[in-house]
Backbone as CSV, one residue per row, in Angstrom:
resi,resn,N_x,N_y,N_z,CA_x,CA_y,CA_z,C_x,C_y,C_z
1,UNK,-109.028,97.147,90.854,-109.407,98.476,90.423,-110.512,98.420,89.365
2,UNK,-110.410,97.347,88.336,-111.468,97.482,87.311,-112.860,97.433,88.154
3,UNK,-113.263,96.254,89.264,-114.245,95.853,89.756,-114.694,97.526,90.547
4,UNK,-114.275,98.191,91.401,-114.156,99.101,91.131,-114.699,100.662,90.344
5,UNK,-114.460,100.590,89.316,-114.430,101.648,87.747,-115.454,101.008,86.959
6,UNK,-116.049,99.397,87.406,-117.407,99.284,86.689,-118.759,99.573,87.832
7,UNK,-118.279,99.524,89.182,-118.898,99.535,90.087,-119.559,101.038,89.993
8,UNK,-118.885,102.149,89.789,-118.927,103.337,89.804,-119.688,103.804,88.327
9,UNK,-119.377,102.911,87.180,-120.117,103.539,86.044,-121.456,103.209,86.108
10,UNK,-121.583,101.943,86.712,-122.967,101.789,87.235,-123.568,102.702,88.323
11,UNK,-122.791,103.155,88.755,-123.672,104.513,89.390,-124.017,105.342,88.974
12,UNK,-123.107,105.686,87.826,-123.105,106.888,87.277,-124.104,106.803,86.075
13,UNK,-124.253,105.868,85.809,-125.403,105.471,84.885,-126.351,105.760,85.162
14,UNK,-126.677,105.558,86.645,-128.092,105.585,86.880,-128.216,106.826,88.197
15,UNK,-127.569,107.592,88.273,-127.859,109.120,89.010,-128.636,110.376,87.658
16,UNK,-129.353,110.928,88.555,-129.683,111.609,87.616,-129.308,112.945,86.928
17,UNK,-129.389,113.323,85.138,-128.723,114.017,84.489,-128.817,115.556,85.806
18,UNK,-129.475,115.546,86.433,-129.527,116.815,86.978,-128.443,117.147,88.398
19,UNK,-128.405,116.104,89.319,-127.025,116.053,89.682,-125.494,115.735,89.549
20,UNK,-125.642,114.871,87.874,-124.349,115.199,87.353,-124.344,116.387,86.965
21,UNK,-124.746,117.473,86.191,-124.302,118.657,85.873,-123.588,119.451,86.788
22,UNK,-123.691,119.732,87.823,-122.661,120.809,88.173,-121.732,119.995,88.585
23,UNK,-121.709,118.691,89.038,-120.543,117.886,89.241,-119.635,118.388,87.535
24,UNK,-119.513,118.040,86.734,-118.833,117.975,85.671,-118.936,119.875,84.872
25,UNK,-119.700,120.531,85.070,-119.403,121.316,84.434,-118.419,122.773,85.264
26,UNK,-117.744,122.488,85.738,-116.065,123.291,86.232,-115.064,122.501,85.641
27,UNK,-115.222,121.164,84.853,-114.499,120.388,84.648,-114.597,120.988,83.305
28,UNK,-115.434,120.521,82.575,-115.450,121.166,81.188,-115.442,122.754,81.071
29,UNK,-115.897,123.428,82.068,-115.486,124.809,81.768,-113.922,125.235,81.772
30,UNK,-113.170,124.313,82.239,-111.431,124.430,82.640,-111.045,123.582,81.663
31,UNK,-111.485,122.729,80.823,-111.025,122.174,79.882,-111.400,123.546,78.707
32,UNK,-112.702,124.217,78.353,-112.443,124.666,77.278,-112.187,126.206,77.317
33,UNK,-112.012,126.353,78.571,-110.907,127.823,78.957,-111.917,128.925,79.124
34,UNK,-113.482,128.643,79.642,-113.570,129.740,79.657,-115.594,129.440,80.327
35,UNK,-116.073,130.163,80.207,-117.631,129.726,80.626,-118.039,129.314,79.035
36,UNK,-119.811,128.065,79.328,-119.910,127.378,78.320,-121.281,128.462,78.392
37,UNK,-121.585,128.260,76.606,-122.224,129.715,75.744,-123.938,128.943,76.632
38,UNK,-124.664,129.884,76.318,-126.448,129.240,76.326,-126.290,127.540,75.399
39,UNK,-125.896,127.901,74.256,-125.883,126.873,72.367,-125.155,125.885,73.402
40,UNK,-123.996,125.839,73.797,-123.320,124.737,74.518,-124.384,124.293,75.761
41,UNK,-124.457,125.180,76.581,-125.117,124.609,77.589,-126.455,123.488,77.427
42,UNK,-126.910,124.075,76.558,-128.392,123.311,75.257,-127.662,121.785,75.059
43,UNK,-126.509,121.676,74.240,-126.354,120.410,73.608,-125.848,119.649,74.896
44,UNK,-124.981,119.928,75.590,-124.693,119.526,76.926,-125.800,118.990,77.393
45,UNK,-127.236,119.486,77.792,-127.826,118.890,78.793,-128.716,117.589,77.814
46,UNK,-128.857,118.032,76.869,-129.111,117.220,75.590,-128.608,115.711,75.361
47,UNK,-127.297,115.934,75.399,-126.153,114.713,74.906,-125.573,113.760,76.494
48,UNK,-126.253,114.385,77.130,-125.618,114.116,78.745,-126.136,112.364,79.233
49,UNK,-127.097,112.490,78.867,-127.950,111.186,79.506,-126.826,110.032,78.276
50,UNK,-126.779,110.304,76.955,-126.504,109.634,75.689,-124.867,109.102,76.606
51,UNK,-124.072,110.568,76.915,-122.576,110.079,77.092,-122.205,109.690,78.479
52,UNK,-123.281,109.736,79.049,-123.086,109.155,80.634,-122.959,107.421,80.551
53,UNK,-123.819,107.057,79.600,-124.191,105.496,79.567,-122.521,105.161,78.927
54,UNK,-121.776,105.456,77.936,-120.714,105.048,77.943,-119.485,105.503,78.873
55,UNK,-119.625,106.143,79.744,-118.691,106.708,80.904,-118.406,105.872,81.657
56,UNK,-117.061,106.269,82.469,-116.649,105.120,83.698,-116.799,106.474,84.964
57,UNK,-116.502,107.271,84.798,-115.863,108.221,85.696,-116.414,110.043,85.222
58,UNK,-116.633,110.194,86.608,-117.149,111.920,86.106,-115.984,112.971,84.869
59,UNK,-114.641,112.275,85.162,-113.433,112.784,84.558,-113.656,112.359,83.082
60,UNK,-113.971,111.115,82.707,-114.679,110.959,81.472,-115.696,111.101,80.895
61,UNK,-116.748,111.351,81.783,-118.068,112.302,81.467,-117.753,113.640,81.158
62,UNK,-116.487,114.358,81.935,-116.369,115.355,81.472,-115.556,115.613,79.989
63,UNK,-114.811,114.905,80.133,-114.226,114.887,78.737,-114.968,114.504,77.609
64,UNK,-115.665,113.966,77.793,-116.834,113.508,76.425,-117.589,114.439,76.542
65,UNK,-118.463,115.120,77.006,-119.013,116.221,77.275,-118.185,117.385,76.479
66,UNK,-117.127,117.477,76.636,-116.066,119.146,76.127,-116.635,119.326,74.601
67,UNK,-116.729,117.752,74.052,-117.308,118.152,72.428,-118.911,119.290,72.143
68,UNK,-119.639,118.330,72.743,-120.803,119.378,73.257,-120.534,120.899,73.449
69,UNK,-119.515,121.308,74.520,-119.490,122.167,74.862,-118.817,123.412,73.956
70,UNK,-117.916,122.986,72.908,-117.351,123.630,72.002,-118.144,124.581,70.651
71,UNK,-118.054,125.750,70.459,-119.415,125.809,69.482,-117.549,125.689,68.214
72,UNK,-119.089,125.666,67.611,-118.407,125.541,66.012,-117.835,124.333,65.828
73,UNK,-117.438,123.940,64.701,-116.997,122.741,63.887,-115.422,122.209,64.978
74,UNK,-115.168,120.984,65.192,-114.368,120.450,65.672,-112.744,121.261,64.512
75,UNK,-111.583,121.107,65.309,-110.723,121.389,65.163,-110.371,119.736,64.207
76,UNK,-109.455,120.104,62.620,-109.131,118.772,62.215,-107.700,118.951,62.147
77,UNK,-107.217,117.656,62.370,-105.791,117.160,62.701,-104.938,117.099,61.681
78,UNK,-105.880,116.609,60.728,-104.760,115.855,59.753,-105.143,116.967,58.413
79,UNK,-103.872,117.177,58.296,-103.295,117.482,57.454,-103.833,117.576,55.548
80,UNK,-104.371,116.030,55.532,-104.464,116.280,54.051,-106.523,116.059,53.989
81,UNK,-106.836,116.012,55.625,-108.479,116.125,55.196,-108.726,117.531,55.217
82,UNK,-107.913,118.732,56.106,-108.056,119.798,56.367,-107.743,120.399,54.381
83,UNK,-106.647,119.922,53.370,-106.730,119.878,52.078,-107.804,119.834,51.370
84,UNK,-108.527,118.778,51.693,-109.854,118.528,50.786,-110.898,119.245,51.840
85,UNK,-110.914,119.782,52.413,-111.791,120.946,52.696,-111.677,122.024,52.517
86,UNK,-110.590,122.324,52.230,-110.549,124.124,52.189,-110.889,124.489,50.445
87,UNK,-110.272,125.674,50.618,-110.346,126.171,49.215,-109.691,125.555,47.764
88,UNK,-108.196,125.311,48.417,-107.246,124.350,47.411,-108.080,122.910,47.239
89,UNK,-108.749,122.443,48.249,-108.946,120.748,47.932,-110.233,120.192,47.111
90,UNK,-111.185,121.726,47.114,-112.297,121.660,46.641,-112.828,120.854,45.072
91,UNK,-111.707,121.196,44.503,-111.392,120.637,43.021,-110.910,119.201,42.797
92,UNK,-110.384,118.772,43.992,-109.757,117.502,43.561,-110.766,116.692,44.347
93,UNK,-111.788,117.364,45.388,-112.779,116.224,46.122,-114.204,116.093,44.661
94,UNK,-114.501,117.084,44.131,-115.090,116.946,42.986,-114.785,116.425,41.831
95,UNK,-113.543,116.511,41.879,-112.993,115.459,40.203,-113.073,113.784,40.771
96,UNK,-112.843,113.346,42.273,-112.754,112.244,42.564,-114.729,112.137,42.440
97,UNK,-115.302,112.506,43.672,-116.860,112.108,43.073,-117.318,111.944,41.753
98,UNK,-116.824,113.032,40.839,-117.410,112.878,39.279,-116.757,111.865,38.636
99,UNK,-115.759,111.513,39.206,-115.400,110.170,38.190,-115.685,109.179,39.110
100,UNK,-116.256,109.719,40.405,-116.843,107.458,40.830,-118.156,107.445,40.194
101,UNK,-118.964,108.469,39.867,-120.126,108.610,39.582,-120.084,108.420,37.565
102,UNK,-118.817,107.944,36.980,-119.271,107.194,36.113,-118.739,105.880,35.677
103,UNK,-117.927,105.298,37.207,-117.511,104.276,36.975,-118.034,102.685,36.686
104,UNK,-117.479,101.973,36.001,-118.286,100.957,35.647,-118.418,99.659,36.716
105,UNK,-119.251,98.812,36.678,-118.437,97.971,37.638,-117.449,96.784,36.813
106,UNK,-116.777,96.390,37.108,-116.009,95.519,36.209,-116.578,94.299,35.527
107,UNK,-116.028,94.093,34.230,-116.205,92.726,33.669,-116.451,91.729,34.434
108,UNK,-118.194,91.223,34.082,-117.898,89.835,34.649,-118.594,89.662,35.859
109,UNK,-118.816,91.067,36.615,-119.480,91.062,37.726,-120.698,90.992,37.318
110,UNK,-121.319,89.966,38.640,-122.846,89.715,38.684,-123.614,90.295,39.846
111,UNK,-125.140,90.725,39.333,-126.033,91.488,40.028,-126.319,90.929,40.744
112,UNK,-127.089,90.740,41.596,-127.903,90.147,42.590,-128.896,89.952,42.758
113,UNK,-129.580,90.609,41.312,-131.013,90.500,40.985,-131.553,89.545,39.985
114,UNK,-130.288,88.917,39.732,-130.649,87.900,38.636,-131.222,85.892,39.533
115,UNK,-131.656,85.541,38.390,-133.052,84.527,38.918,-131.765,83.049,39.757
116,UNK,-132.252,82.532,40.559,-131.338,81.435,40.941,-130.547,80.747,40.342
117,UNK,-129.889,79.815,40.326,-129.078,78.712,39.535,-130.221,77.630,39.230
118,UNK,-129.745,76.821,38.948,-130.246,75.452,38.173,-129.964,74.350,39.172
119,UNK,-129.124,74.762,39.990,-128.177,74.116,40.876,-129.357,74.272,42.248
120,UNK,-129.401,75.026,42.628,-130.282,75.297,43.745,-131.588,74.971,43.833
121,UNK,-132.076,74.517,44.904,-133.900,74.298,44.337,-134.540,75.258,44.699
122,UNK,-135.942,75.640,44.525,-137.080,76.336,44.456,-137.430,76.326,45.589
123,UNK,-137.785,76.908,46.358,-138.770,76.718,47.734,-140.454,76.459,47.235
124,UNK,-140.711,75.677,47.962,-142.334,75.042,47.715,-143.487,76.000,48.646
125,UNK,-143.968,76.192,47.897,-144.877,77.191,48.647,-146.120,76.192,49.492
């Protein structure tokens, strides 16, 4: 089956963006429940050539594609990044930046801009 599913991404690689589109877009229109806007249709034909090259299968062209097709900001999962974005988290993502922005680096640490060892030789020009 793999020999197969690489046999086919190599096809799919190299057909062109203009007869994959209507192949895949009933697929993504039934994935995101509804017809895709002009703004979607734009990034879609846009991003198509980009997500075809990592595809195996029109079913995964279409699914990589659905991002494209979505307007507005992706839906977030978790819980405590959806925190530091909203209104409540705003304060605690700014107290963390303002205090990396005067942190020191620790005792002892060395730059990288300083001149060779004594140990090492010179290159000869």
């Amino acid at each position: 089956m793999a020999k197969l599913t690489n046999l086919n991404a190599h096809y799919l690689r190299e057909t062109p963006d203009a007869e994959l589109l209507p192949l895949v877009l009933p697929r993504i229109e039934a994935k995101i429940g509804g017809k895709i806007d002009p703004v979607g249709m734009e990034r879609i034909t846009r991003g198509l050539n980009g997500v075809k090259q990592r595809s195996r299968t029109l079913v995964e062209l279409a699914d990589n594609l659905v991002f494209y097709a979505r307007s507005g900001a992706p839906p977030i999962a978790d819980d405590k990044a959806r925190a530091q974005l909203d209104g409540r988290g705003q304060g605690a993502a700014r107290q963390a930046r303002d205090g990396a922005r005067g942190a020191r680096p620790p005792t002892g640490a060395r730059s990288r801009s300083r001149t060779r060892s004594a140990a090492s030789p010179r290159p000869r020009a």
